[in-house]
N, C-alpha and C positions, 0 to 999 in steps of 0.2 A: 504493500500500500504506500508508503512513503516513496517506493520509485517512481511510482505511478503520480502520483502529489510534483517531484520532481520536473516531469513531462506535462507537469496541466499548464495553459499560458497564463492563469492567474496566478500562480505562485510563485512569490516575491525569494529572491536567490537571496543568497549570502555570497561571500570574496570566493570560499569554497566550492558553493551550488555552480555560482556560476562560471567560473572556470573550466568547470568539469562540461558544464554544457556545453560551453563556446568550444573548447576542444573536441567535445565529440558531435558536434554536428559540421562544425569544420571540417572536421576528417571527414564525417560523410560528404561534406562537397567538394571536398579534394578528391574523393576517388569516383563523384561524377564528374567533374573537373578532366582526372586522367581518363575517362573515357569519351569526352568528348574529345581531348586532342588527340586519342588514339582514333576516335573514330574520323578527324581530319584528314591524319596524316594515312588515316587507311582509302580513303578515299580521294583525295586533295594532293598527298604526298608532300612534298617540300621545295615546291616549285614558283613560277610569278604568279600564278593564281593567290596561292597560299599566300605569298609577299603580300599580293595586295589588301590581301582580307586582314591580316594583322594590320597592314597600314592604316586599314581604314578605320580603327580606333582610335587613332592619332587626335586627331580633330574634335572628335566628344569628348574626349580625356580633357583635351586643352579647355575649351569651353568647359566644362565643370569643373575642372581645375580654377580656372579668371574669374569666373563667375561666382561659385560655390565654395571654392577654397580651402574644402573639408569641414566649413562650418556648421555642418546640420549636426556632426559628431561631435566636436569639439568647443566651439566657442558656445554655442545654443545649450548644450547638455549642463557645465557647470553653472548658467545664468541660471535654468531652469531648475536644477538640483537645488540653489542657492534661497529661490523662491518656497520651493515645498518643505527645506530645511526650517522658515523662517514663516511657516504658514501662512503664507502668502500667494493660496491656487488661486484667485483671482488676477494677480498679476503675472503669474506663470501662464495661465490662459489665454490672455491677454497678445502676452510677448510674444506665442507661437501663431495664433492668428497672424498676426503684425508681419515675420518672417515668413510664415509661407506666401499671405498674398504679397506681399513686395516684390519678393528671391522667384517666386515661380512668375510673376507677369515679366519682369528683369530677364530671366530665363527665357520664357518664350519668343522674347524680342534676340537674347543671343543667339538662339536657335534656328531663327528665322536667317537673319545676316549670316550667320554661318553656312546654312545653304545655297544661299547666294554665292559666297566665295568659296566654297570647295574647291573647285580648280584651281582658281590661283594659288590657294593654302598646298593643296597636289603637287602643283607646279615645282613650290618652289622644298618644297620641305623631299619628297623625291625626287631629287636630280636625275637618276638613275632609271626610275623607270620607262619601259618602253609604249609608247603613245596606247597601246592594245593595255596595258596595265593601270595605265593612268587612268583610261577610261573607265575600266573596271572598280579601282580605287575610289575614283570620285563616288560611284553609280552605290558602292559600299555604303560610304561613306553617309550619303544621304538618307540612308537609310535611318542608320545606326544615330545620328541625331538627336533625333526626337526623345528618343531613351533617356537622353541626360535629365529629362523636365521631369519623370519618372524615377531615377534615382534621386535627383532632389529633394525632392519633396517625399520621397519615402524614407529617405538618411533623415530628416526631423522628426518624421512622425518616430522611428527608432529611437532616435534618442529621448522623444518623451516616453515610452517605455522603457527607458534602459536607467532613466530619472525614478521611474518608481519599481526599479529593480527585477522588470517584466522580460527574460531575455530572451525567452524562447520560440517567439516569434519571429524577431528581428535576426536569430542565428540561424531561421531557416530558409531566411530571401536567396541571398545566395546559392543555395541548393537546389531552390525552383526555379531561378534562373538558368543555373546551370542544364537542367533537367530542358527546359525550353529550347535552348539552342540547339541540343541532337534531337532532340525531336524534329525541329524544324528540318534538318539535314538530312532525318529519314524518312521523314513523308516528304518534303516536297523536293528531296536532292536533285530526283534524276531531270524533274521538271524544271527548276531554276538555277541549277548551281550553285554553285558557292555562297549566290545570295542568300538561298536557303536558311544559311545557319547566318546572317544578317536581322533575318524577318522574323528568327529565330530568339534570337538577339532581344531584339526588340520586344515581341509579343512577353519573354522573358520576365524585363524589367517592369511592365506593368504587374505581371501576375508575381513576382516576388518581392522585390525592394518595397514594390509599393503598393498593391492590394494587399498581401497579407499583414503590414503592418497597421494600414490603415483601419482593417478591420480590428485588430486586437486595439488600437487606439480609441475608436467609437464605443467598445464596451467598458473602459474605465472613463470613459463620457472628458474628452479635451476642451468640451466649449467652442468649437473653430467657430469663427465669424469672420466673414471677410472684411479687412481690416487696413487701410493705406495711411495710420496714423504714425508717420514719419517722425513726429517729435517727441514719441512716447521717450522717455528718457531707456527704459531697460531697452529697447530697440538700440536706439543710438550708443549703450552702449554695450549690444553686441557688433553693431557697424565697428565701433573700433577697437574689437577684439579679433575681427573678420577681416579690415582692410590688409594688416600683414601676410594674413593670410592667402586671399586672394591677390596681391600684389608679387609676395615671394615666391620664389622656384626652388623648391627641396629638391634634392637631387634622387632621394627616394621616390618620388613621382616621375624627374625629369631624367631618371636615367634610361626608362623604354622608349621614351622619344628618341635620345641620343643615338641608341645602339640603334634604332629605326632610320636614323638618317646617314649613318655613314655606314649603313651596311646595304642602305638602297641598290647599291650600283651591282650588285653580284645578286644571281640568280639564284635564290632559294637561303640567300644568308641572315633575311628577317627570320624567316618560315625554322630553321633548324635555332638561332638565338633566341627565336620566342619558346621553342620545345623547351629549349634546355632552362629554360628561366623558368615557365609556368611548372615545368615539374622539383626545381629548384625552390620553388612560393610553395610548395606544398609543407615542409617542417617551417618556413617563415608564420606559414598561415596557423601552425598548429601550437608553434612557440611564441612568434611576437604577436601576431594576431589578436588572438584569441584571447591572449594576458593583456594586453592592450585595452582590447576592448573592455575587459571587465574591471581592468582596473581606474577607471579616467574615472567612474563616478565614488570611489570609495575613496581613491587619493583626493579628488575636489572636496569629498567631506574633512578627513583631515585636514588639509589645510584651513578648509571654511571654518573649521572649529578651533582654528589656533593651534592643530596638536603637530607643532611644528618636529620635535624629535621624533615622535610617531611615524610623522609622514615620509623623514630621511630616513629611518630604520624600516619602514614598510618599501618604499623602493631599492633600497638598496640589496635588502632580502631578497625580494624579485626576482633583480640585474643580476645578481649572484646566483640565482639557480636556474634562473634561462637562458646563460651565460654556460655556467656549469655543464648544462645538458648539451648547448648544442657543437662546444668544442669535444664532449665524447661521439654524437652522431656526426660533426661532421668527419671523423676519420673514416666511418663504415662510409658515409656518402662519396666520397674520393674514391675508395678503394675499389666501390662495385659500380661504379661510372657505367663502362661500359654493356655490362651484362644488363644492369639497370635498364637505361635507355634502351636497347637494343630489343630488351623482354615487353617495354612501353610499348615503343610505337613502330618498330618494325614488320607491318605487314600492308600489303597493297601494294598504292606507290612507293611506299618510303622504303628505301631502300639498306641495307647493311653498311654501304659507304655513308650514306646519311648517317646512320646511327652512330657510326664510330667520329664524324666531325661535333654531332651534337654532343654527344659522349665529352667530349675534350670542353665544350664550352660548361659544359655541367660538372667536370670536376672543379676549373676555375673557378667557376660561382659559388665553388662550394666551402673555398676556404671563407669566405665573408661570414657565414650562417647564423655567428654570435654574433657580428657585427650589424647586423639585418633586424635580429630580436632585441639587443638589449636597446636601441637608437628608439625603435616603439615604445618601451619605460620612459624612458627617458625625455624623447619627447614631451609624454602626456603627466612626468614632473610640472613639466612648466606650462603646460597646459591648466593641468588643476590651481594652478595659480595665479590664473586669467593675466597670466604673460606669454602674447603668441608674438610679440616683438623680435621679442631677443632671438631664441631659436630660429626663426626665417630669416631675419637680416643672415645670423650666420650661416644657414642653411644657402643662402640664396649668393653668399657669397664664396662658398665653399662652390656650388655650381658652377659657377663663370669662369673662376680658377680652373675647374677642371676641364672644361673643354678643351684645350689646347691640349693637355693630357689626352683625353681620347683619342683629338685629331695624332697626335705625333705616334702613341700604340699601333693606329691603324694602319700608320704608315708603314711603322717597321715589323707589327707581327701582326697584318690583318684583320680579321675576325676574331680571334684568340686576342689580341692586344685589345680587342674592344672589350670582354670581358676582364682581362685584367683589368683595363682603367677604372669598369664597373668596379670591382672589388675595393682600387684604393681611394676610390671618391667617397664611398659608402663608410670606409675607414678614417676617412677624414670629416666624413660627417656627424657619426657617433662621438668620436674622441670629444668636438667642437664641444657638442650638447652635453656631455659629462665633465666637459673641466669647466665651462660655463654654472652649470650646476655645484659644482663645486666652489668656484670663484663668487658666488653670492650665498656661499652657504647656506644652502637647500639642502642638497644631497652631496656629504663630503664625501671624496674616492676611499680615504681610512677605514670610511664602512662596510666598505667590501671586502668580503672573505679570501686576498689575496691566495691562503696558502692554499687553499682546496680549490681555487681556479687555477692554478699551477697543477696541480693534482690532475685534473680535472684534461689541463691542455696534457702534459706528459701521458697519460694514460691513452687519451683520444688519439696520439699522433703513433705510440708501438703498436696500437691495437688496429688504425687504420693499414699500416703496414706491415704487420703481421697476416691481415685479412689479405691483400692486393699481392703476397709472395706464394700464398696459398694456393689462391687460385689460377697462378700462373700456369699451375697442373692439369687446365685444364682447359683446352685449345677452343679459344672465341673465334668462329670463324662465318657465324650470321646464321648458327644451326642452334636449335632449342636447348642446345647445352647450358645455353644463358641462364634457363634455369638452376641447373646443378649446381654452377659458378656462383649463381648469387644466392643460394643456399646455402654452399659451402664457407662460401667469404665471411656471412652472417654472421653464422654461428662461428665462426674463428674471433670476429668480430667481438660476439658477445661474452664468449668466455675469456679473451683475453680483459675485455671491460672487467667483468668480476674479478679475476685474477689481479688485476691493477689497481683495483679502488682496494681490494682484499689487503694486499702486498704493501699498499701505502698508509693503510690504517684510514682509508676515507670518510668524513665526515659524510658525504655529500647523498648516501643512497638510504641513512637514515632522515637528512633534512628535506628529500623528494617524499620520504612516508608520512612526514610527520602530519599526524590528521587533525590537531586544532589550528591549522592553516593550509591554505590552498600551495598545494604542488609547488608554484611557483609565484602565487602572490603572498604566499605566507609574512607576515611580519618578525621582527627579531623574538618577540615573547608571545607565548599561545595568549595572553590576555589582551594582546590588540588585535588580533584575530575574534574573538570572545565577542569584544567591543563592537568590533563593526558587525557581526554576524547576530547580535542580540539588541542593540542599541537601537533608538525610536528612526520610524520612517524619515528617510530623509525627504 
């Protein structure tokens, strides 16, 4: 009965509950996720088709990016937390009318313009493509649009449930979306092509992001009213919690554009750098993600309550075991690179030679994987303390810098130097957001469990290479042995983990159990766990 209680949408989570949600329905869209891009790449392959169908996300990304900013998650969640803290649902009610009709009329004029210009945006963003792609791109492109007006405004109504601790709703958009795109690709593939999985797309993001939240929103009754009162004060200032936002360029967003524009000119080198990243966001999605998410509204409460050591002992805790974990996975994810990939999405068009290029991008990607997860704490540090200044300036300047990076990688080791740069821009963008954090004494670096993330890297890096000498025994050559190999690697894998954390006297696989705090949001003492899991509605 209590798991069942777990699974109802009324049921108000704890740091614990919902952790555990957000990771296991994650995972479940992650592995609709890997079957939609198997099912791409089995039909589609990794050719200018496929180029242009990844390119043509470029443009609604951008547009919800300028427009949207990631506000509906971020800056909207802590005003709104701030109000129901302060029993103030009438002005919370108020505030999200105000936002949606403003952001969504605002939207539908950026959307509009947008289609207008797609070509020229086409034009100029792939150089590379061939007039037969371009056309195809655009034709995408216009499709896939309209969707942005449908994630917007279902990213708000989420986060007013994510404000009253509601999460099960808003962790299964993504899953229905995902679920809509192969659809789309198998009923209507053979009739439209590749648009298919566009309209796909599309139909998607209404039925996920934003009918099913809308619906779980109308039963805890939001008040919506349509609302163009510009001088509300709580409006104006989430306007200047949002302008940073929508003005700066994180390179966590701006790095798929990147690799989309200097990998334009080669035939099939978006289509294999998108494989290798999308199944590379699958442990992002399930490590930073998902603690991400659930953390922005308990760290806003700590703050919001002054519980200033609280909230640097609660992130720091975090950082230090989603840190911990993902320097031991990412040695298994190195190691079985190729059998991995190969075992994805090797069938149809996509070929064995595909798999071993994308292979090579996905191990590169793969040293970052702490560096991917701990930057989403850290972030939403300064987030919950309606500071979205600081991090964008630096985010956005850490961007600029790197370009010239990419450009010169690309020069000298192609495709593979394009993920490399990915890696050390993403390194330089974490590092920024934690000594900043530190430098205003928020979240000091002392707090982190340096010796057990030592631990943690030394174990992950014999255990990846113990795994990868392994299965050298066992000849990859685009035959189903992929399996054997990445069964074999695994479990080499996982016993040298134990043998390692065993040998070194590890802290770290008694503080992943420990049950009066969440996996990885746990706090330093079970009693601020306690606290926020029993304390009044925020």
């Amino acid at each position: 009965m209590r798991l069942l209680r777990f699974f109802r949408p009324s049921h108000q989570h704890t740091v614990f509950s919902a952790t555990l949600l957000l990771m296991t329905t994650i995972t479940l869209s992650r592995v609709i996720g890997y079957i939609r891009e198997a099912y791409i790449a089995y039909a589609f392959g990794a050719g200018q088709q496929t180029d242009a169908y990844v390119a043509a996300f470029t443009l609604p990304d951008w547009l919800n990016y300028i427009v949207a900013g990631g506000t509906a998650s971020i800056t909207f969640i802590s005003i709104y937390t701030r109000f129901l803290a302060e029993k103030r649902e009438q002005d919370a009610r108020k505030t999200f009318s105000i936002i949606i009709t403003v952001m969504t009329t605002v939207l539908i004029a950026g959307t509009i313009l947008a289609e207008i210009f797609t070509p020229q945006f086409a034009g100029w963003m792939f150089h590379g493509f061939t007039p037969q792609q371009m056309q195809l791109c655009v034709h995408l492109t216009r499709i896939l649009l309209p969707a942005q007006i449908f994630f917007y405004v279902g990213g708000v109504v989420s986060a007013v449930l994510l404000s009253h601790r509601l999460f099960l709703l808003p962790a299964f958009g993504p899953l229905i979306y995902n679920v809509f795109i192969i659809a789309g690709g198998v009923v209507a593939g053979r009739q439209m092509g590749i648009a298919s999985l566009a309209f796909g797309a599309l139909a998607g993001s209404i039925a996920g992001p934003f009918l099913i939240n809308a619906l779980g929103a109308a039963k805890i009754g939001t008040g919506y009213r349509p609302s163009f009162d510009v001088k509300n004060p709580a409006f104006r200032e989430w306007v200047r919690l949002s302008i940073p936002l929508m003005l700066g360029v994180s390179l966590v967003t701006a790095d798929d554009w990147i690799l989309r524009y200097f990998a334009s000119s080669g035939i099939g080198d978006i289509a294999r750098l998108n494989y290798a990243k999308r199944l590379f966001a699958v442990p992002i999605a399930i490590l930073g993600q998902a603690v991400g998410q659930a953390s922005l509204p308990f760290f806003s409460r700590l703050f919001g309550e002054n519980k200033f050591e609280e909230f640097a002992a609660t992130v720091n805790a975090s950082v230090y075991r989603i840190t911990a974990a993902s320097l031991l996975i990412t040695g298994w994810m190195m190691a079985i690179a190729l059998p991995l990939i190969d075992l994805v999405y090797r069938r149809g068009h996509f070929t064995f030679a595909d798999s071993e290029s994308t292979a090579l991008y996905f191990f590169v990607f793969s040293l970052s994987l702490a560096l991917w997860s701990c930057q989403a704490l850290y972030a939403r540090a300064f987030y919950a303390s309606s500071n979205t200044l600081t991090p964008m300036i630096a985010s956005s300047l850490i961007t600029l810098a790197s370009l010239p990076m990419y450009a010169l990688f690309f020069r000298t080791l192609s495709v593979t130097g394009l993920a490399i740069a990915s890696d050390l821009g993403i390194t330089a963008n974490a590092l920024a957001i934690a000594l900043l954090l530190h430098i205003r004494g928020m979240v000091p670096l002392g707090g982190l469990n340096w010796k057990e993330l030592g631990k943690a890297a030394l174990v992950g890096a014999v255990s990846g290479g113990l795994s990868h000498e392994v299965m050298h025994t066992i000849s990859l050559d685009g035959s189903r042995a992929d399996l054997l190999a990445l069964a074999l690697g695994s479990l080499t894998w996982a016993a040298a983990v134990a043998a390692g954390l065993w040998l070194l006297r590890s802290q770290l696989p008694a503080d992943l159990r420990r049950k009066r705090s969440a996996p990885f949001l746990g706090v330093a003492e079970s009693e601020a766990a306690e606290t926020m899991a029993t304390g009044k509605e925020p």
